[in-house]
Backbone of each chain as nested JSON, in Angstrom:
{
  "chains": [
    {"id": "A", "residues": [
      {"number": 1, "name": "UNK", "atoms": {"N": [98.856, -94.729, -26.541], "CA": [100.085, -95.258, -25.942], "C": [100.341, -94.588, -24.603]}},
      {"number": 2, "name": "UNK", "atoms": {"N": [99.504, -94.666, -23.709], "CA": [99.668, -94.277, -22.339], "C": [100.597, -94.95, -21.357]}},
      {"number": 3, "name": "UNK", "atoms": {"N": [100.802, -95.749, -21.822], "CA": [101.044, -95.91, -20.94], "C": [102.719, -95.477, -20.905]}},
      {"number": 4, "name": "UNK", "atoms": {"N": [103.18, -95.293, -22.093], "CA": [104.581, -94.884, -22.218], "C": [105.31, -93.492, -22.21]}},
      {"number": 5, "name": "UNK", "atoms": {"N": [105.75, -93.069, -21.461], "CA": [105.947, -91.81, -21.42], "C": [106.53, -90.785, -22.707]}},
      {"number": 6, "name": "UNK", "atoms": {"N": [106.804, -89.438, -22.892], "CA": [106.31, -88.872, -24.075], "C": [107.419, -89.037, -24.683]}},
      {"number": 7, "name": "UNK", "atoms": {"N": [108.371, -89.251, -24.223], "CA": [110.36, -89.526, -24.229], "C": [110.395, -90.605, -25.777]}},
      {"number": 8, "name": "UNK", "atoms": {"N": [109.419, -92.122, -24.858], "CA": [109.384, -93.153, -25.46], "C": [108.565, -93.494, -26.211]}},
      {"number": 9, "name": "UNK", "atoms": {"N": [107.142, -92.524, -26.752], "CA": [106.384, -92.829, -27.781], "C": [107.453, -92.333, -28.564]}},
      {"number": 10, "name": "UNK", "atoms": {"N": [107.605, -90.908, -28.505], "CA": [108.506, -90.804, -29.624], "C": [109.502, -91.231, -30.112]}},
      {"number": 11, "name": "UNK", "atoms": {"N": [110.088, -92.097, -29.737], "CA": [111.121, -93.159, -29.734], "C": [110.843, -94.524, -30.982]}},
      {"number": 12, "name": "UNK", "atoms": {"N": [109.44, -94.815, -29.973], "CA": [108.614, -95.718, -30.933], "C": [108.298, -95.434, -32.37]}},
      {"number": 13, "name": "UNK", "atoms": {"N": [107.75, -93.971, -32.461], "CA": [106.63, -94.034, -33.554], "C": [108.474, -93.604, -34.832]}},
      {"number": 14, "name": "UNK", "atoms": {"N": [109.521, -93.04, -34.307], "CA": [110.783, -93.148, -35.115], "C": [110.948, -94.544, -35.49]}},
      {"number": 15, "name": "UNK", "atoms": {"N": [110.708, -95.808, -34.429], "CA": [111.359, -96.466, -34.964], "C": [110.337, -97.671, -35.85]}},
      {"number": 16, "name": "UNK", "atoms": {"N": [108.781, -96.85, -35.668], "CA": [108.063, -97.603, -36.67], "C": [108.287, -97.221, -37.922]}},
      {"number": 17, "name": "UNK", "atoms": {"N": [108.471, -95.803, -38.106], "CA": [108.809, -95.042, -38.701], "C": [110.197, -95.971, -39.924]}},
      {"number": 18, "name": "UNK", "atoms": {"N": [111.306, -96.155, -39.228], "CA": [111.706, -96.667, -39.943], "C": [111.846, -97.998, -40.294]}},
      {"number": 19, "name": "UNK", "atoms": {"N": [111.092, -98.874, -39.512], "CA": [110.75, -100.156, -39.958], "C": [109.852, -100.101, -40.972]}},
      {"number": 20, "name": "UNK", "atoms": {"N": [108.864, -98.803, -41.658], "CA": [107.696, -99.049, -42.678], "C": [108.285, -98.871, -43.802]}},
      {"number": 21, "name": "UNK", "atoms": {"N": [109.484, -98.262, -44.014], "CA": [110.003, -97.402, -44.723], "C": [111.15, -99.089, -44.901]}},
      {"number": 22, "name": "UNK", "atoms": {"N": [111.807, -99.615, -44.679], "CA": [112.3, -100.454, -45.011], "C": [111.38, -101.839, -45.759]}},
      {"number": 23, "name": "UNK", "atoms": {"N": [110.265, -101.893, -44.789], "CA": [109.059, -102.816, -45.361], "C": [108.557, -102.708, -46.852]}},
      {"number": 24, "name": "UNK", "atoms": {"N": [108.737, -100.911, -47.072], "CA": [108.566, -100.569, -48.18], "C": [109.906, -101.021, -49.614]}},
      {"number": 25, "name": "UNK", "atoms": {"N": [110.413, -100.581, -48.609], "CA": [111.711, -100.889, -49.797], "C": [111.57, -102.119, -50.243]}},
      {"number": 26, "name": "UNK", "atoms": {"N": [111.693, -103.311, -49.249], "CA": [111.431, -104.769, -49.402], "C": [110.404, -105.116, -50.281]}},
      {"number": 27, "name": "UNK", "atoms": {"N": [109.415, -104.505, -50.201], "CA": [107.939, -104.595, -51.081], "C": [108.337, -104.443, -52.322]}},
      {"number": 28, "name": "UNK", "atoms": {"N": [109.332, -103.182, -52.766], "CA": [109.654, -103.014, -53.794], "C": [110.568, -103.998, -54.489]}},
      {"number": 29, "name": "UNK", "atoms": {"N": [111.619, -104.74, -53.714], "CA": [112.4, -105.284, -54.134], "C": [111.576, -106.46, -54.465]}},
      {"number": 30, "name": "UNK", "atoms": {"N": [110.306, -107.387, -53.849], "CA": [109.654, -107.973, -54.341], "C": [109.429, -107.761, -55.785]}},
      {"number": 31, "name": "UNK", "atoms": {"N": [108.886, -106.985, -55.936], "CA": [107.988, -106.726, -57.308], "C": [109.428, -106.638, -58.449]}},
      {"number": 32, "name": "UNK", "atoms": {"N": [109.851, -105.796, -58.258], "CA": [111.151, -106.011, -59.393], "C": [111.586, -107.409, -59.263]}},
      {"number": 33, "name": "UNK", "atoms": {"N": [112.144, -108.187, -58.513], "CA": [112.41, -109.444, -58.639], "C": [111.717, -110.429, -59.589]}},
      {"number": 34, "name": "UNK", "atoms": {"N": [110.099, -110.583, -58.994], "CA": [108.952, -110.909, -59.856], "C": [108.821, -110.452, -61.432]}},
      {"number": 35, "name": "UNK", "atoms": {"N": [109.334, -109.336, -61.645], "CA": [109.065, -108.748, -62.721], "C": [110.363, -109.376, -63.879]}},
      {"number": 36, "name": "UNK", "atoms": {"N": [112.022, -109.389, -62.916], "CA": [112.986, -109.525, -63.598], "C": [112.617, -110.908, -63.879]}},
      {"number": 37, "name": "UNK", "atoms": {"N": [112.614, -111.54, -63.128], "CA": [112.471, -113.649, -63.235], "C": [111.966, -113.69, -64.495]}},
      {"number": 38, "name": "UNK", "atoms": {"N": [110.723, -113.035, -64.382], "CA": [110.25, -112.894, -65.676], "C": [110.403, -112.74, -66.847]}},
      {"number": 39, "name": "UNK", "atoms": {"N": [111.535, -111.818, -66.703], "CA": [112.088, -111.491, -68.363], "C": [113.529, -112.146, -68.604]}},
      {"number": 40, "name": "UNK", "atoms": {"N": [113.983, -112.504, -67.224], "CA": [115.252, -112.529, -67.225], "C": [115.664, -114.399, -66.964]}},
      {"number": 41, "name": "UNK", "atoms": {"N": [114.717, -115.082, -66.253], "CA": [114.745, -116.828, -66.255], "C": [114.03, -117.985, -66.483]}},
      {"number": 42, "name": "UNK", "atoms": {"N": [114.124, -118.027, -67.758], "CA": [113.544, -119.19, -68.534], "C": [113.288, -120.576, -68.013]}},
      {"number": 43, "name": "UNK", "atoms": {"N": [114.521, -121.096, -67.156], "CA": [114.704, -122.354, -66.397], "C": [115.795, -122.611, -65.433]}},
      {"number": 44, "name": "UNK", "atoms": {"N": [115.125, -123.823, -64.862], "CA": [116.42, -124.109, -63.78], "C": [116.852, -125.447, -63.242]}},
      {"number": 45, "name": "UNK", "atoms": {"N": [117.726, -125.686, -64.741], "CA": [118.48, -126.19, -64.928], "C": [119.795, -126.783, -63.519]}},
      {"number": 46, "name": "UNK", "atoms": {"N": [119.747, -125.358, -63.452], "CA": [121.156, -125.653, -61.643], "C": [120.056, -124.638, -61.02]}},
      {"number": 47, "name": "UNK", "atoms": {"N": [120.848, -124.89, -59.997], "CA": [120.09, -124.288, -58.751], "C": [121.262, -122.864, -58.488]}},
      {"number": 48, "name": "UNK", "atoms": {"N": [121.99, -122.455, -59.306], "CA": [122.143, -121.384, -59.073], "C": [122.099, -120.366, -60.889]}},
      {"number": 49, "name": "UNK", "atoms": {"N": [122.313, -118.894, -60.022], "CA": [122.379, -118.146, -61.44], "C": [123.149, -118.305, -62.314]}},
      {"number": 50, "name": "UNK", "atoms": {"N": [123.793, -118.557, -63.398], "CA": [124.547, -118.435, -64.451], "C": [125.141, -116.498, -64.69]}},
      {"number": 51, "name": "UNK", "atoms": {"N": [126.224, -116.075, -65.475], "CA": [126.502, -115.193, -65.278], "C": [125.751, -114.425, -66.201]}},
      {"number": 52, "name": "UNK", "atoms": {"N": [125.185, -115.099, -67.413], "CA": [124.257, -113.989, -68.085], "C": [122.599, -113.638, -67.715]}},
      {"number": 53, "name": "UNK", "atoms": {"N": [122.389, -114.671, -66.21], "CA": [121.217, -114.146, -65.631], "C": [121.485, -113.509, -65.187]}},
      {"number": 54, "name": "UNK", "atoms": {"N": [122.515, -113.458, -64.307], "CA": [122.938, -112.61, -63.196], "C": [122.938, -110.772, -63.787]}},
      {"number": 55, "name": "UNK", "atoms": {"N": [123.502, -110.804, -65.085], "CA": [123.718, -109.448, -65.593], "C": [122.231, -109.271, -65.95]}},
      {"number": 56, "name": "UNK", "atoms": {"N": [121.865, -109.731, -66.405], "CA": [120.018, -109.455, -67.064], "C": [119.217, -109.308, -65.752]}},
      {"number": 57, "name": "UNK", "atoms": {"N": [119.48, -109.701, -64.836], "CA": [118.366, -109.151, -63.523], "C": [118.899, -108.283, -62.933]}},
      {"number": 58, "name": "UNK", "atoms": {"N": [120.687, -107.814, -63.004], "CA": [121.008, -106.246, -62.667], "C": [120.426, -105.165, -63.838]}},
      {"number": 59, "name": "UNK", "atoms": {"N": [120.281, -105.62, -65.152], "CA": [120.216, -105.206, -66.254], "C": [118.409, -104.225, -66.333]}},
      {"number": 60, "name": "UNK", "atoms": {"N": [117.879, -105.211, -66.119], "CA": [116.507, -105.233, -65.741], "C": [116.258, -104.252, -64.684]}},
      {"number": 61, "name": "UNK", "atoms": {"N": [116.671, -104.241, -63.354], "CA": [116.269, -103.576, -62.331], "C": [116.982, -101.871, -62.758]}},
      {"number": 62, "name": "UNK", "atoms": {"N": [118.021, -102.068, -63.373], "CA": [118.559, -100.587, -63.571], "C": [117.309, -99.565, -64.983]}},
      {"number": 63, "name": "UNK", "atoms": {"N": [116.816, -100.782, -65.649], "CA": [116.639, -100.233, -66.851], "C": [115.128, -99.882, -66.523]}},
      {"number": 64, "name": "UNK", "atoms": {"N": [114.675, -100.576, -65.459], "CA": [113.011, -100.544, -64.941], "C": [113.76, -98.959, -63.975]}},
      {"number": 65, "name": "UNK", "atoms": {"N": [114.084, -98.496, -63.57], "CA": [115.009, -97.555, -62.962], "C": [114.776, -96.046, -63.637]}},
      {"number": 66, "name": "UNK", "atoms": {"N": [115.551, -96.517, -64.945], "CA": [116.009, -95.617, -66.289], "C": [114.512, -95.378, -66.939]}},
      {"number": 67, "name": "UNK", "atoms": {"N": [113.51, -96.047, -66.578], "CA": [112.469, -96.117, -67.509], "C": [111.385, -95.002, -66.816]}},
      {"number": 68, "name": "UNK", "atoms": {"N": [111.338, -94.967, -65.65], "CA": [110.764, -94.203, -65.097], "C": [111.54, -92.818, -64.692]}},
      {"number": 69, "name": "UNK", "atoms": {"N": [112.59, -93.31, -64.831], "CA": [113.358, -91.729, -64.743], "C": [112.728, -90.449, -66.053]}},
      {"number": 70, "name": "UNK", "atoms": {"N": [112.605, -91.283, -67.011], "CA": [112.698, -91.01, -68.219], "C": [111.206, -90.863, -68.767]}},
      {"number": 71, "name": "UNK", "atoms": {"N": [110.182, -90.824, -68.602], "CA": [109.059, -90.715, -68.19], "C": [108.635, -90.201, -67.733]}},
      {"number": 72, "name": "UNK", "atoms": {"N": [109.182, -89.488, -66.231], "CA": [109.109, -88.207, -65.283], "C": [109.496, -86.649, -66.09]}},
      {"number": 73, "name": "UNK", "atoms": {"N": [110.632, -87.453, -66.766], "CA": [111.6, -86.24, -67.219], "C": [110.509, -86.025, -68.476]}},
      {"number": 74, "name": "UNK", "atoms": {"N": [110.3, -86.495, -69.273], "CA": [109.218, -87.145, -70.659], "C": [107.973, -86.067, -69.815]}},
      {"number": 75, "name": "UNK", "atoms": {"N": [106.986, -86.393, -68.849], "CA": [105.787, -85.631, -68.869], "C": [106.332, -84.053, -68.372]}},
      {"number": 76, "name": "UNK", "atoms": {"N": [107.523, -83.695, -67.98], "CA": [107.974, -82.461, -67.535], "C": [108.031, -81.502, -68.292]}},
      {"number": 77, "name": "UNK", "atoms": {"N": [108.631, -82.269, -69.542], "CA": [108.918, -81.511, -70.728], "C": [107.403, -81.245, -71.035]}},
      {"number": 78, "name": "UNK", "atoms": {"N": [106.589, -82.336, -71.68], "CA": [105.473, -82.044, -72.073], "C": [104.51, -80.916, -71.648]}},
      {"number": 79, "name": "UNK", "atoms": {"N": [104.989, -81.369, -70.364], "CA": [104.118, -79.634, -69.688], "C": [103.828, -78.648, -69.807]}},
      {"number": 80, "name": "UNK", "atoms": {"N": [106.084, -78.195, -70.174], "CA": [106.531, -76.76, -70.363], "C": [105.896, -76.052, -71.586]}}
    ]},
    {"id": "B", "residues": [
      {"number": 1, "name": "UNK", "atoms": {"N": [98.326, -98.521, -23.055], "CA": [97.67, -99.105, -23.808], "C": [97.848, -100.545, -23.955]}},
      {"number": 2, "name": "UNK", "atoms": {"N": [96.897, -101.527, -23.957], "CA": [97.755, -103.187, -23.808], "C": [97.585, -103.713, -25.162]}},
      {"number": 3, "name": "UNK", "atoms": {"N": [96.905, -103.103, -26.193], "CA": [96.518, -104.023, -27.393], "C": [97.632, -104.475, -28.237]}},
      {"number": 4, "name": "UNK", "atoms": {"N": [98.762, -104.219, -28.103], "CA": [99.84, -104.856, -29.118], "C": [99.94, -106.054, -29.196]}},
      {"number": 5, "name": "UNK", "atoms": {"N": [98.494, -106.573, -29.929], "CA": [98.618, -107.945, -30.208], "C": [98.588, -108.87, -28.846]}},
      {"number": 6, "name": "UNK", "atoms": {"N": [98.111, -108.097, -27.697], "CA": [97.7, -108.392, -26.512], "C": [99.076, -109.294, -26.091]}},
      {"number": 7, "name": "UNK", "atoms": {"N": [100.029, -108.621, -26.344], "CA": [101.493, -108.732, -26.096], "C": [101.779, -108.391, -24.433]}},
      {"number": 8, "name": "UNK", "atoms": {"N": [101.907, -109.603, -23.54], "CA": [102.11, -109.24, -21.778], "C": [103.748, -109.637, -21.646]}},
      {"number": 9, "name": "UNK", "atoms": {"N": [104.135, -108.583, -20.996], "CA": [105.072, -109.162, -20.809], "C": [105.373, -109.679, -18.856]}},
      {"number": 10, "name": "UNK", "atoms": {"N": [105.756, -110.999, -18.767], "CA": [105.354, -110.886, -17.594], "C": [106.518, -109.699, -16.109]}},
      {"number": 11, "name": "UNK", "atoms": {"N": [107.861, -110.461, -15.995], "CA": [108.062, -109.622, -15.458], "C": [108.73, -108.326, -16.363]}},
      {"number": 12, "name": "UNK", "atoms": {"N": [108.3, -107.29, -15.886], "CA": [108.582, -106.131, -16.433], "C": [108.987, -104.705, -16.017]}},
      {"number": 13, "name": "UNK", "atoms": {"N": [110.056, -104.688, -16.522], "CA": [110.547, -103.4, -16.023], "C": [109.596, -102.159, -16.495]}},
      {"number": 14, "name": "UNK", "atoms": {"N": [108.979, -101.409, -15.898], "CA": [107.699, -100.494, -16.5], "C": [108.747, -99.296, -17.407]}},
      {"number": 15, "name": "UNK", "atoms": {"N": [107.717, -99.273, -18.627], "CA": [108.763, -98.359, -19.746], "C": [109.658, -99.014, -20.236]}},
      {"number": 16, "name": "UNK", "atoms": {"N": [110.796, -99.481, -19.701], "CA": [111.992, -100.068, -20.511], "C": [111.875, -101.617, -20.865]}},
      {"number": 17, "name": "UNK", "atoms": {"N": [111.714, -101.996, -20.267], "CA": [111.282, -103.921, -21.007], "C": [110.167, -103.631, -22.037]}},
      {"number": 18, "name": "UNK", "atoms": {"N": [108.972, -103.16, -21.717], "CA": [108.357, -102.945, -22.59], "C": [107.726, -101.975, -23.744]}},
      {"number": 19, "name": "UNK", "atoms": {"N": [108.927, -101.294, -23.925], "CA": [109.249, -100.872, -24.915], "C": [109.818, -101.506, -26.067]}},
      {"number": 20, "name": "UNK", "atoms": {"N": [110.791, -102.456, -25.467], "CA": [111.571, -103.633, -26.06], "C": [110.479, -104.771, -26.625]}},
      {"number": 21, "name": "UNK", "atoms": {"N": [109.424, -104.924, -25.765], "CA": [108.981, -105.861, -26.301], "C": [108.015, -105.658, -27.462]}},
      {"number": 22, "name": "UNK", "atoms": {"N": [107.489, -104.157, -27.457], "CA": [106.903, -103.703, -29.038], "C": [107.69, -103.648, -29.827]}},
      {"number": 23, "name": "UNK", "atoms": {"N": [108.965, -103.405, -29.764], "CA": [109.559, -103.252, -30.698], "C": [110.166, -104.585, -31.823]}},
      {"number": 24, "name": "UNK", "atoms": {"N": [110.685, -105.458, -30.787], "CA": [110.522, -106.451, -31.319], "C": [109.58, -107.51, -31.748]}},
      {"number": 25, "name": "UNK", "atoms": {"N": [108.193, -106.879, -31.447], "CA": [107.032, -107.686, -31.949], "C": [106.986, -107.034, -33.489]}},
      {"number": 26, "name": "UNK", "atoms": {"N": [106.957, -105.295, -33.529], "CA": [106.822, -105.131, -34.627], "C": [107.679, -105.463, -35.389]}},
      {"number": 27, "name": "UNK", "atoms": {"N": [109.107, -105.931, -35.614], "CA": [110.35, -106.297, -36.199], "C": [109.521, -108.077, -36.896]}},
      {"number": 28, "name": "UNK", "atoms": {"N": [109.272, -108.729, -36.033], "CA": [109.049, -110.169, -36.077], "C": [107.722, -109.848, -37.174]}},
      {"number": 29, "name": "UNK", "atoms": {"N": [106.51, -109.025, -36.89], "CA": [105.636, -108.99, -37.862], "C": [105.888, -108.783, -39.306]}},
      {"number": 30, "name": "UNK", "atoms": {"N": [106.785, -107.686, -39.117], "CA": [107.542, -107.462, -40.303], "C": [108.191, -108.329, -41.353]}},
      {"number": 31, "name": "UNK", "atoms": {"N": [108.873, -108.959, -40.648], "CA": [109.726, -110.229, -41.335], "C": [109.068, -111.431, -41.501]}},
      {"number": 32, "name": "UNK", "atoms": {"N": [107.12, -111.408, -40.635], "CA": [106.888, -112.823, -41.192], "C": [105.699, -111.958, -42.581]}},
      {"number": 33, "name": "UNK", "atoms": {"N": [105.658, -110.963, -42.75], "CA": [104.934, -110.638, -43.837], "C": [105.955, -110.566, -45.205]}},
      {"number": 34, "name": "UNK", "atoms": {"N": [106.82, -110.709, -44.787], "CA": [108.598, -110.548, -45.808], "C": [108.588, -112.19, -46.437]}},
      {"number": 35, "name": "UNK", "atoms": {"N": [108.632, -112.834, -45.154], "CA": [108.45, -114.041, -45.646], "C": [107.043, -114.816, -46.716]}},
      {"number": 36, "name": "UNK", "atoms": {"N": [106.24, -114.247, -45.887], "CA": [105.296, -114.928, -46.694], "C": [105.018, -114.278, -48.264]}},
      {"number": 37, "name": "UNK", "atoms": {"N": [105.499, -112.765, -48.261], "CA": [105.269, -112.298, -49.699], "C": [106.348, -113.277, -50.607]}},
      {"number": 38, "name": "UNK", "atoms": {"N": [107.925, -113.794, -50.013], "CA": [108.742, -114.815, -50.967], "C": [108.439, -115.589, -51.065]}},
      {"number": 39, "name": "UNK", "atoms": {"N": [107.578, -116.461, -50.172], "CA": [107.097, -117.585, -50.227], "C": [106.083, -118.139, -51.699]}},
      {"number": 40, "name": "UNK", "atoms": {"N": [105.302, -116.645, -51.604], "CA": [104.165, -116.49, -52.136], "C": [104.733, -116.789, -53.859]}},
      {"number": 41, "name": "UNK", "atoms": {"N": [105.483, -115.384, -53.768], "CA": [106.18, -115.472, -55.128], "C": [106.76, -116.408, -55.619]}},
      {"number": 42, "name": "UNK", "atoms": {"N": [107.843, -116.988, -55.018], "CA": [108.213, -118.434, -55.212], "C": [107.043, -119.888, -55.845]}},
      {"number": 43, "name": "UNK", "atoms": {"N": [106.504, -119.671, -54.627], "CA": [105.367, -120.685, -55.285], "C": [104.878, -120.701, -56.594]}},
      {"number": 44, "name": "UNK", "atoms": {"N": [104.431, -118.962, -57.039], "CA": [103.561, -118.869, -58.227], "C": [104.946, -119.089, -59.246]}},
      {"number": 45, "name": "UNK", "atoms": {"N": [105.863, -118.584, -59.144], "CA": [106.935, -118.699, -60.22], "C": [107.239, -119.756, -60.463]}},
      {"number": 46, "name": "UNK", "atoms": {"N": [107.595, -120.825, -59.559], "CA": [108.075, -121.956, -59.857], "C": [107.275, -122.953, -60.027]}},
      {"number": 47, "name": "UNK", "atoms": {"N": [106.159, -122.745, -59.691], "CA": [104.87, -123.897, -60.273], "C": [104.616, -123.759, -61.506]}},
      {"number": 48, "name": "UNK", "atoms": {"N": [105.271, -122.109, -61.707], "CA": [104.693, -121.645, -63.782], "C": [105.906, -122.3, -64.381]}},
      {"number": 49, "name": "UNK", "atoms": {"N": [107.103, -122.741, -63.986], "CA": [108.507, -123.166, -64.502], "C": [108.34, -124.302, -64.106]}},
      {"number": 50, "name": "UNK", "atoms": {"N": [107.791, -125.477, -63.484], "CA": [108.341, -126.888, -63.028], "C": [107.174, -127.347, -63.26]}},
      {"number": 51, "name": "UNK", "atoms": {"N": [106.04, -127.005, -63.327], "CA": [104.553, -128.144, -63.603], "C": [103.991, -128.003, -64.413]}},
      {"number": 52, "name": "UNK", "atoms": {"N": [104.703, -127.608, -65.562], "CA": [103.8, -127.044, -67.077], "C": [102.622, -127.87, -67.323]}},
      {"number": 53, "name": "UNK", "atoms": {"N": [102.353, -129.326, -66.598], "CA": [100.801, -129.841, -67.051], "C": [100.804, -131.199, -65.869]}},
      {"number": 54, "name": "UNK", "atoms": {"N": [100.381, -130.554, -64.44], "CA": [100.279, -131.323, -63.158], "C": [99.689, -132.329, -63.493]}},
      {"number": 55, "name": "UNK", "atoms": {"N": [100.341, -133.507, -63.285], "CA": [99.896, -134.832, -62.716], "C": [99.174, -134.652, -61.219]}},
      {"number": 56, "name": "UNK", "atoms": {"N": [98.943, -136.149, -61.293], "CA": [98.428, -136.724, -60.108], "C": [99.108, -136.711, -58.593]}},
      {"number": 57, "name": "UNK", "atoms": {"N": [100.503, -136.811, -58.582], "CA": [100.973, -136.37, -57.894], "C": [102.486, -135.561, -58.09]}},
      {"number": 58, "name": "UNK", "atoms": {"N": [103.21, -134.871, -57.202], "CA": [104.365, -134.413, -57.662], "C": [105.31, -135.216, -57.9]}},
      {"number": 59, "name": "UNK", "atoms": {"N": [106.143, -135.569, -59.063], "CA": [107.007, -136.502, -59.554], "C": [108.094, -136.073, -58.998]}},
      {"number": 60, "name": "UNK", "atoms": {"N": [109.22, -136.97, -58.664], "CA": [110.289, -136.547, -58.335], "C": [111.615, -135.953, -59.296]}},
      {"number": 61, "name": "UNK", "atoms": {"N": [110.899, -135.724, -60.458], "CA": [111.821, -134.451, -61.274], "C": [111.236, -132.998, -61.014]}},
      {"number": 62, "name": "UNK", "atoms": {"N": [109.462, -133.082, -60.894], "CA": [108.822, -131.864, -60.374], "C": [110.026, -131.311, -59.329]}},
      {"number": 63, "name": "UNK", "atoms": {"N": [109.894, -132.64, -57.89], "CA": [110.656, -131.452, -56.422], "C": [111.815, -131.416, -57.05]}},
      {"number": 64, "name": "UNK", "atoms": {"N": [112.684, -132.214, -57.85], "CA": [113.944, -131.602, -57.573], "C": [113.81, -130.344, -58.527]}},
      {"number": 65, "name": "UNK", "atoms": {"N": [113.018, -130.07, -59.526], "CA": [113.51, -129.24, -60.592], "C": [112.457, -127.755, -59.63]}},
      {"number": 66, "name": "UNK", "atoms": {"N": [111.125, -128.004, -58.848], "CA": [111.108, -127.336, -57.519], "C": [112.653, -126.293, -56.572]}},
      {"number": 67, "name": "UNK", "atoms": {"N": [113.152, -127.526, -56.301], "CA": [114.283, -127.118, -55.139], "C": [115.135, -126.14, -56.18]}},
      {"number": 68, "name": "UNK", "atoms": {"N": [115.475, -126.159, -57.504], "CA": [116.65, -125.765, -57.733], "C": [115.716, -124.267, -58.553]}},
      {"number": 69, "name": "UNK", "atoms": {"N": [114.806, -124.239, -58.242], "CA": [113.988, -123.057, -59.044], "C": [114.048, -122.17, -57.684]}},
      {"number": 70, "name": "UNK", "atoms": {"N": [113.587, -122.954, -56.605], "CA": [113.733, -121.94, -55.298], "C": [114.747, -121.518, -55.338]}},
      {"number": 71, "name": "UNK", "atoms": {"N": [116.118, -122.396, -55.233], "CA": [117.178, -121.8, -54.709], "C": [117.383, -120.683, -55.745]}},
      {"number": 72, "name": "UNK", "atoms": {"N": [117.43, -120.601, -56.722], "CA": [117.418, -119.91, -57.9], "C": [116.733, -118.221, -57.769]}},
      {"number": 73, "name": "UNK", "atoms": {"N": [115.135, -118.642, -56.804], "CA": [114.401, -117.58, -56.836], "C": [114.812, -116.308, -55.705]}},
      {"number": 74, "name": "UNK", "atoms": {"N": [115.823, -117.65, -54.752], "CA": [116.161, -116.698, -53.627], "C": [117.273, -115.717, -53.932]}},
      {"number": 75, "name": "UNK", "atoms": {"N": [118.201, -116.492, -55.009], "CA": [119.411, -115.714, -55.46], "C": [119.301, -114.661, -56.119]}},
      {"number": 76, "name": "UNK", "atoms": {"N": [118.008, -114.92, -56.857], "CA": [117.757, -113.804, -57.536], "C": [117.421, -112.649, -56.85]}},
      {"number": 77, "name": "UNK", "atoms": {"N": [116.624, -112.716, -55.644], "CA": [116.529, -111.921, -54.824], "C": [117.098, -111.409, -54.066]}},
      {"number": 78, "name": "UNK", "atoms": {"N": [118.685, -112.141, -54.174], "CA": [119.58, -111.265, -53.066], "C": [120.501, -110.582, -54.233]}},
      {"number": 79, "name": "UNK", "atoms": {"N": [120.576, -110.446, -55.657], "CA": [120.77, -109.765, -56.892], "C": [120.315, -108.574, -57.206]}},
      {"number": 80, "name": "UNK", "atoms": {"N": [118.976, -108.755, -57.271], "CA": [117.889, -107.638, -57.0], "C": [118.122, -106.946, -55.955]}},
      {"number": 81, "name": "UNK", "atoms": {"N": [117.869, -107.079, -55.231], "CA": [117.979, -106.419, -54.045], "C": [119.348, -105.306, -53.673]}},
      {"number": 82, "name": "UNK", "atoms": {"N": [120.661, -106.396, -54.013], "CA": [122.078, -105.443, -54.64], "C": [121.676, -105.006, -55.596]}},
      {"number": 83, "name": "UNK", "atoms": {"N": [121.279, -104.719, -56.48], "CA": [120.85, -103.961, -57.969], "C": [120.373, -102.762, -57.232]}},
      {"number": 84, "name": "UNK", "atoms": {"N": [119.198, -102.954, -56.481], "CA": [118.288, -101.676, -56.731], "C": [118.937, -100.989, -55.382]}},
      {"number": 85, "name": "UNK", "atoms": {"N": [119.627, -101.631, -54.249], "CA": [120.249, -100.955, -52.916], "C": [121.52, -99.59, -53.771]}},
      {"number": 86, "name": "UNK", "atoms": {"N": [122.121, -100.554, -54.597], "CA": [122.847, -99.604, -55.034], "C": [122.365, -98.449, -55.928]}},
      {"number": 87, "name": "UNK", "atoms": {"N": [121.386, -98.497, -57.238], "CA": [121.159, -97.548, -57.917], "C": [120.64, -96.697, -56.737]}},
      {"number": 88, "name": "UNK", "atoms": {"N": [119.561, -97.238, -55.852], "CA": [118.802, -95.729, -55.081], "C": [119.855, -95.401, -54.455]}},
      {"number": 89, "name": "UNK", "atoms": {"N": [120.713, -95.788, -53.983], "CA": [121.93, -95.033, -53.278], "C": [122.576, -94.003, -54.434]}},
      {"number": 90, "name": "UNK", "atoms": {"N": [123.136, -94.562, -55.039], "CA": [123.824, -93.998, -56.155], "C": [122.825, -92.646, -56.461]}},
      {"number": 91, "name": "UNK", "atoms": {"N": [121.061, -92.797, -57.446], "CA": [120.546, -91.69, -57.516], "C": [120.35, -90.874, -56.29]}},
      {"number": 92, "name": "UNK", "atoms": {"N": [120.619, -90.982, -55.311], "CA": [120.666, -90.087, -53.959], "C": [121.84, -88.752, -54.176]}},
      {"number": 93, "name": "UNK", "atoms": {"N": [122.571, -89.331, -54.554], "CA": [124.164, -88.452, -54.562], "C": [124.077, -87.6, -55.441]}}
    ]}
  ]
}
């Protein structure tokens, strides 16, 4: 990156920096989505959510959440 | 360096226009790889929910029961998305 002075690479590579890091997040929110639909919507009936999908794909994303929390905590112990 | 996608900008303020203009190239790349991963997903989900055994061509209960699976897939994704914005916030604290 020559051609940009040293001010403004570093400027740049911050603000790739946090564009990858959001890309990431997004990536993630993919895959849980994919994952909830899955467990959480059978059909579609209307074109919008109903209120007991709506709780089952918050339900889902917290508990996919809780599951790995708990798992971390689970091989920690095992360790000790 | 000129390779950003061999990105010219013509008139240009040296340093400051084109700085702007990587930046918003990488923003735009970003969001069409965003897009195409929903796209993607969408497709496979709702072809597994609306064409359980494809005909010859798409019937017109296929698109509509199509349209209302998308709209469906997008909502879900702006659900998700509040779901998990808040827990990682929340486990932050």
């Amino acid at each position: 990156m020559e051609a940009f002075d040293q001010a403004t690479q570093q400027e740049l590579k911050k603000f790739v920096e946090q564009e990858t890091q959001k890309a990431q997040m997004q990536q993630t929110i993919h895959e849980f989505t994919g994952r909830c639909w899955e467990s959480c919507i059978t059909q579609a009936k209307s074109n919008q959510l109903d209120s007991k999908e709506t709780a089952c794909l918050q339900n889902c994303v917290n508990r996919f959440v809780d599951t790995s929390v708990f798992i971390v905590k689970r091989l920690q112990n095992i360790q000790q | 360096m000129s390779s950003f996608g061999g990105f010219n900008s013509a008139a240009s303020t040296p340093g400051v226009a084109r700085k702007e203009d990587v930046m918003q190239q990488v923003k735009q790349e970003l969001a069409l790889a965003n897009a195409q991963e929903l796209i993607n997903s969408i497709n496979k989900q709702c072809y597994k929910m609306c064409i359980p055994s494809p005909g010859t061509s798409l019937s017109s209960s296929e698109q509509a029961s199509l349209s209302r699976c998308m709209d469906k897939y997008l909502a879900s994704w702006d659900t998700v998305s509040r779901a998990y914005v808040a827990r990682v916030t929340q486990e932050n604290h």
